[in-house]
C-alpha angles and dihedrals in degrees: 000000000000090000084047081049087049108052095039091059100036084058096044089053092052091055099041089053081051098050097045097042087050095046087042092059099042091045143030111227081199108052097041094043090106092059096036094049088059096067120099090213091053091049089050091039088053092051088048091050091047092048090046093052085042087061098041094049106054079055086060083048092064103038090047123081101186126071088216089048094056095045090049088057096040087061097044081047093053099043106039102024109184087017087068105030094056086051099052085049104052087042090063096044086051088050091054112105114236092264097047122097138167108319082058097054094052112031101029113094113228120246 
């Protein structure tokens, strides 16, 4: 199963950094935020991200000992969303010893 883990979201951080180089240089988030801002969708898609981030970062919480550690990742996870999320993730499944699965990924603090 962590080699399963491994593999999936090894696979979703190559094409998100895909998706979001492309789209950056096609188009600029910045200049078009007014616009943006006016859709409905993108207002709904933004308070789904941000739950999302909220979620995955009271897990971070408890994995992270220190307090510079978590707003480091609270930031990562804030900036560059799916980018970080799919890092974190494959940092703890390579932190994970040979005999380890998932009860330890996800219930076993870091450090």
């Amino acid at each position: 199963m962590v080699t399963a883990l491994k593999i999936i979201f090894s696979v979703l951080l190559v094409w998100v950094c895909y998706v979001v180089i492309s789209t950056s240089i096609q188009s600029n988030l910045f200049a078009q935020w007014g616009f943006l801002g006016g859709i409905p969708w993108m207002r709904a898609a933004l308070w789904d991200f941000y739950t999302n981030v909220t979620f995955i970062f009271v897990w971070i919480c408890f994995k992270e000992r220190s307090i510079a550690v978590k707003i480091v990742w609270l930031i990562l996870l804030v900036c560059l969303g799916s980018i970080a999320t799919c890092t974190y993730m494959l940092i703890q499944l390579f932190r994970l010893k040979q005999d380890e699965g998932l009860k330890e990924l996800f219930g076993k603090k870091n450090g």
